[in-house]
N, C-alpha and C positions, 0 to 999 in steps of 0.2 A: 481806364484801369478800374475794373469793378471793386468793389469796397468787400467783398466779401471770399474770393478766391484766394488761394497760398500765393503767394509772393514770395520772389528770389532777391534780395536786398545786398545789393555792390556797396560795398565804402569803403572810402580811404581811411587812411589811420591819422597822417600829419596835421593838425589844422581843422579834422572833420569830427574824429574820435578822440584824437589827442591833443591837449592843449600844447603849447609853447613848453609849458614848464613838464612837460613829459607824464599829466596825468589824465586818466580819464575821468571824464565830470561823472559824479553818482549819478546823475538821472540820464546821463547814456547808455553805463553801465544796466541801469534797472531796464530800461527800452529795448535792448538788446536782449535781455533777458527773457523780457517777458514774450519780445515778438516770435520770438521761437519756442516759448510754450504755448502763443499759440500757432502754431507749426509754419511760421513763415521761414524760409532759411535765411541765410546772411552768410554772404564771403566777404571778407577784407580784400581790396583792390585799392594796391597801393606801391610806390616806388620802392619801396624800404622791400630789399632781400631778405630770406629766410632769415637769416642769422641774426636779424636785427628786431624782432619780431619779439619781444621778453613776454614771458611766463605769464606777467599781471595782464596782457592785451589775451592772449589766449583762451586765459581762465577764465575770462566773461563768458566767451563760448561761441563758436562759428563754424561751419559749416565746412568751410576752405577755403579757400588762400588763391590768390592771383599775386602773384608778389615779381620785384624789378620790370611794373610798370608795365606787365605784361607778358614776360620772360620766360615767369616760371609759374603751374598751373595746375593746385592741388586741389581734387574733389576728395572730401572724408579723407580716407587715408592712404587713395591713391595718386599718383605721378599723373597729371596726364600728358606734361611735356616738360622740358627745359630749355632753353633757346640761349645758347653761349657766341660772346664775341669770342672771334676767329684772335689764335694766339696770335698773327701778323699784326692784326688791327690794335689788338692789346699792347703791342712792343713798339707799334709809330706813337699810338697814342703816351703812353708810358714815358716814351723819352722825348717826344714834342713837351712834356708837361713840366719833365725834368728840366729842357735847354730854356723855358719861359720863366721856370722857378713859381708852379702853380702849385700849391698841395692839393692833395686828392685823396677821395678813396675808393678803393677796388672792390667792388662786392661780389661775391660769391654768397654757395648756399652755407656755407661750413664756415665762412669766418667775414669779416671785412677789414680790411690791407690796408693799412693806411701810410702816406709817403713818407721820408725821412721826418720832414719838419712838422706833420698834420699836428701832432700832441701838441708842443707849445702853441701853434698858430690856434689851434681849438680853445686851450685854457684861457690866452689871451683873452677871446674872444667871450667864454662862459665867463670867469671871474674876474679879470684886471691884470695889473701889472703884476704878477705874481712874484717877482724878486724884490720888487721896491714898495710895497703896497701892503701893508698889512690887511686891512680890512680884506682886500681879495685874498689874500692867502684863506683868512677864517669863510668868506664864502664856500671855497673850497673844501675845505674841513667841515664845515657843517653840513652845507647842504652838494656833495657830490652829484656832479651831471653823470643820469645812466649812460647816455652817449657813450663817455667815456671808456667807459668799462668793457664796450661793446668792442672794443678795434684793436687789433693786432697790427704789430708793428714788424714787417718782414724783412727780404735783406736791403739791398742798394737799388737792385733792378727791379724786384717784385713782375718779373717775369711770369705771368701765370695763366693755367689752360684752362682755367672756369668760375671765366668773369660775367656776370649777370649784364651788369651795366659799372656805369661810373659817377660818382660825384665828385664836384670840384671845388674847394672855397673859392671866396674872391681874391683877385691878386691884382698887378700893374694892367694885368693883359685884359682889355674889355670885352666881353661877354660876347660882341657880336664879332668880334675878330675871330675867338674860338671855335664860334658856329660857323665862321667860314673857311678856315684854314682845316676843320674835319669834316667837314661836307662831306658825301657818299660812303664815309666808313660812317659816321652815327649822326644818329640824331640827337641835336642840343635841344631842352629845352630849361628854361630859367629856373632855378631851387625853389621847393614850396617851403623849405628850412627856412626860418629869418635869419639862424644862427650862423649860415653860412654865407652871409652877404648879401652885398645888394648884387656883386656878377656875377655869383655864384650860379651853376647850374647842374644837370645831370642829363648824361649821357647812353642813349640806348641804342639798340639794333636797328637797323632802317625797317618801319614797316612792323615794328613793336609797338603795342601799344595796349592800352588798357581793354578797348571796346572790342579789339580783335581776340581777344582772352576773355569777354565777357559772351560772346558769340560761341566761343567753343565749349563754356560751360552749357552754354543753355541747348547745346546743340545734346551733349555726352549726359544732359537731364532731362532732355526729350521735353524742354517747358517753353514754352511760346513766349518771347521778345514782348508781349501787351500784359505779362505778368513780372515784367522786368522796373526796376526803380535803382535808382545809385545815388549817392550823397559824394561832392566834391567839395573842394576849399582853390586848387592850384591849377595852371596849367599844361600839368599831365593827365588831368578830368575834362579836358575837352575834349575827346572821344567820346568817353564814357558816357556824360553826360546829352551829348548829340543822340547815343547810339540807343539806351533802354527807351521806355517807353514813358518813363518821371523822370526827368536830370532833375535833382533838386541840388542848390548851393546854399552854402553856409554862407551865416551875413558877414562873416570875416574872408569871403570868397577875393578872389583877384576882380577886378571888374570884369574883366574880358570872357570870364567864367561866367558873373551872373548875366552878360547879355545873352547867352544860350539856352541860359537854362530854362527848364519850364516852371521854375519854381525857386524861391529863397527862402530860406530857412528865417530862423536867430542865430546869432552870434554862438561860435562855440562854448563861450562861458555863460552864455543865458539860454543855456537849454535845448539849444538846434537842435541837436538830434531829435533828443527825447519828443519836444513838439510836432517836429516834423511827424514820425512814426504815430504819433498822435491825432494829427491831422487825416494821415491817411488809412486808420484806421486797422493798421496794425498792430499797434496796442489800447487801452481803454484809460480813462484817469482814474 
């Protein structure tokens, strides 16, 4: 990867761009900034569907979007696909989820769905006992998870024709039971969320995935794979990572990430990005 050609830069948002507590560090912000003044591009390539995508991640500034893990696949302010599970697979899966008592949530590009119980199972989860607990309630009150704000709550069945992928929180059912009882409708892999457990995971198309939407950019940009680099944290970046021609991982990466990669960063909150981009000479200090 020569040091001085344009670069196309893939990144996640979970863990890679954005902390835990749903911000992005200033000196990612600034790196991202600058790498594109000086002309390198950057698409976000990340699980999280359109709709989950807030205004503050945007406004930094990027390129386009590979979003649901591969699913859905915007250059500038073009479409170039959308890759929806089949309403059948949506309606096994939906009420396998229901008869296990799993919450979850449905993502599409216009909203994210989430099941009868997801809201309190989530709160739980963000602030405490919220009927007996004062201090969580003022958590709450103070400092509001955007999560939240982000999900819609629809009817009983949440029946619906344009689902991206799925996430699941944790529940009774183990993780590896889920990945085998939906075998050949989707592919499970483990949450890069913390928020969502430790069995948590998310759910995509067979044969979806990041690095096969990192391919179709570079193909619809006519830019050669040896001018390619992506930044990961989880293992939905094992594609990716494999596939450019720099996988670099964040030091808060899974392990199973950083034995692929060709490269580790720092930790999210000391600067990984920024360094990284540093490193490789897509920004200056």
């Amino acid at each position: 990867m020569s040091q001085n050609s344009r670069k196309i830069v893939f990144i996640d948002i979970d863990g890679t761009l954005l902390t835990e507590n749903g911000i992005v560090p200033e000196s990612a912000q600034q790196a991202c900034r600058q790498a594109r003044e000086n002309g390198h591009l950057l698409y976000l390539c990340t699980g999280r569907s359109k709709a989950e995508i807030y205004d503050s991640i945007w406004n930094i500034g990027f390129d386009g979007l590979i979003g649901a893990a591969g699913g859905y696949v915007e250059s500038g302010n073009e479409m170039l696909y959308h890759k929806k599970v089949t309403p059948e697979d949506a309606k096994h899966l939906i009420d396998y989820f229901h008869a296990n008592e799993v919450d979850f949530i449905l993502e599409s590009n216009t909203a994210l769905y989430g099941s009868r119980n997801l809201q309190p199972h989530l709160e739980r989860r963000i602030y405490g006992d919220l009927l007996n607990d004062p201090a969580a309630q003022e958590r709450k009150r103070l400092t509001p998870h955007p999560y939240i704000a982000t999900l819609t709550y629809g009817n009983e069945e949440l029946y619906l024709d344009d689902v991206n992928k799925i996430c699941f929180l944790e529940s009774s059912l183990p993780f590896d039971r889920i990945q085998a009882d939906l075998q050949g409708r989707f592919t499970a892999l483990q949450s890069s969320i913390p928020l969502f457990g430790e069995n948590s995971g998310e759910l995509m198309i067979p044969g979806v995935h990041k690095a096969s939407a990192i391919a179709d950019v570079l193909q619809h940009l006519n830019i050669p794979r040896e001018d390619s680099m992506a930044l990961g944290d989880g293992l939905n970046d094992l594609e990716m990572l494999e596939y450019v021609q720099v996988g670099v991982a964040m030091g808060n990466a899974r392990e199973q990430l950083k034995q692929i990669a060709d490269d580790i960063t720092d930790h999210i909150e000391e600067d990984g990005l920024y360094n990284c981009f540093l490193k490789y000479g897509l920004i200056s200090a």
